[in-house]
N, C-alpha and C positions, 0 to 999 in steps of 0.2 A: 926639201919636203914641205908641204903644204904645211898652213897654222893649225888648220878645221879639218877632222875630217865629216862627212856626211855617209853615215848610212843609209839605205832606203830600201825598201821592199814594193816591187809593185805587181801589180795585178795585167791592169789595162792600160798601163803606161803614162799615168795621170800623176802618179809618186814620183816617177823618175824625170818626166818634164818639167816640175815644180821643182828636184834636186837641181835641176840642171840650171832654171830659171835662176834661184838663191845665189847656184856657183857665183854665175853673171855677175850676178849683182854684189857680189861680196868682191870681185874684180876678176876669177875668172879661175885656173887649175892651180896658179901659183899660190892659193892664198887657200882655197875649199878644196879639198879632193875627195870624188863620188866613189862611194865602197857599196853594189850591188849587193844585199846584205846576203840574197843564193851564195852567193861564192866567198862570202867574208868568212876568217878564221877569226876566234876570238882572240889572237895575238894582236889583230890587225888595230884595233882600239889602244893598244898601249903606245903607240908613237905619237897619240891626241892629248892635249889639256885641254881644247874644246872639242867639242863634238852636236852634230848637230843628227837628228832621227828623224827619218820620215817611214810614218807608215798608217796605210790608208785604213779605215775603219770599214772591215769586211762582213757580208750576213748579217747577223744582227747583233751588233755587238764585237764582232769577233778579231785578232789582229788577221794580218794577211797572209797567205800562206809560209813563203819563205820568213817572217818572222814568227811566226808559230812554231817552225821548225829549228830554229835558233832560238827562244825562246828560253831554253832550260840549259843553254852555252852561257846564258847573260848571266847564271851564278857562280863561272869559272872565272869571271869579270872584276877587277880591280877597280872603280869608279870613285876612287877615292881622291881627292885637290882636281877633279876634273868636272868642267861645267858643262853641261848637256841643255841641249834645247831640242825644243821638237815641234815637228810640226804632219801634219794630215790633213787628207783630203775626205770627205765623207757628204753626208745629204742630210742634211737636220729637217728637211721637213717626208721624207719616205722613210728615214729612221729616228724620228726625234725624239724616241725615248732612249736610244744610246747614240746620238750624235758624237763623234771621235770618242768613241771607247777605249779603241786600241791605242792612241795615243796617252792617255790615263794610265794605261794596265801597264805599259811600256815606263812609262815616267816612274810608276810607284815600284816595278821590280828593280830601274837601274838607280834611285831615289837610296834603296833597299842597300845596294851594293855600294851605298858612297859617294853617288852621283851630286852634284848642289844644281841643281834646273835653276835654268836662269832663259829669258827669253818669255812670260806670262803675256797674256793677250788678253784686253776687254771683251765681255760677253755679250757688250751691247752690238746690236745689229743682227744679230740672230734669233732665231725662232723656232727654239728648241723647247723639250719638256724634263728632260737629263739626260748626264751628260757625267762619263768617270772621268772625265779630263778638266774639270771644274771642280776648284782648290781656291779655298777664300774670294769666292765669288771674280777668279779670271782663269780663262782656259792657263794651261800648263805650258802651252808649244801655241804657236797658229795655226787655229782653227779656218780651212778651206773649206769653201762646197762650190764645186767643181757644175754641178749638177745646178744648182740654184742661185747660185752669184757668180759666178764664173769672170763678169765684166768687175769686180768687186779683186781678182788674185792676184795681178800687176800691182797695182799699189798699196794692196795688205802685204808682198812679199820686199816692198822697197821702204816701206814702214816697219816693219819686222825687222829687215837686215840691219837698217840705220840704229837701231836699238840692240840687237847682237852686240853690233861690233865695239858701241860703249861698254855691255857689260861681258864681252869677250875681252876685253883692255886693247881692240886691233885698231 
């Protein structure tokens, strides 16, 4: 069994190619394995001590559909001696009054259930007006835009990983 596992939720396939991107880079199925959060059961979280969330910042503000709908599973959830990181794709300058919401809303319910986040990212280089996923002045997970930096997500997710895996102890 994998160390990590990753949930993700995607829309337009932009959540799941950055799941898939991390895998890589974390070295590959042996070590991250990708849980489609549609089809995830809330059992599926207890074989993890780390865990890693992606889910993209939808409409304005809102999480993505499939974790909207899992959403009220995450209080059946044990997140307790487990560390969570997270991370989203979103558009800080077409929504930059909720720039990664859902990754926020996500963090503060599994925060909520016992979770310790681990994985925070600098806010410098973005050009946002607020933002729920900004917590003592650093996003919670890594903050993407997909839409706006895109030549910017290769070595924001090889600089995230490198930093995971010290405070994953991998």
């Amino acid at each position: 069994m994998a160390a990590i596992g990753l949930f993700f939720g995607t829309q337009t396939g932009n959540t799941e190619t950055i799941a898939e991107m991390i895998q890589k880079e974390f070295g590959g199925d042996d070590i991250v394995e990708l849980h489609d959060i549609s089809g995830a059961d809330p059992s599926d979280f207890a074989d993890y001590a780390c865990l890693i969330i992606g889910c993209p910042t939808w409409n304005v503000g809102e999480l993505q559909a499939d974790w909207e709908g899992f959403y009220d599973e995450l209080d059946t959830i044990d997140f307790s001696g487990k560390k969570v990181a997270y991370f989203g794709p979103g558009d800080q300058i077409g929504y930059s009054d909720n720039f990664q919401d859902a990754m926020g809303i996500l963090e503060e319910k599994i925060s909520q259930q016992g979770g310790t986040t681990v994985g925070h990212w600098p806010i410098d280089g973005y050009d946002f007006n607020e933002s729920r996923a900004v917590k003592s002045g650093k996003f919670v997970g890594l903050a993407l835009d997909e839409d706006n930096q895109s030549e910017l997500t290769e070595e924001r997710i090889k600089t995230w990983v490198a930093q995971l895996k010290n405070e994953f102890g991998i």
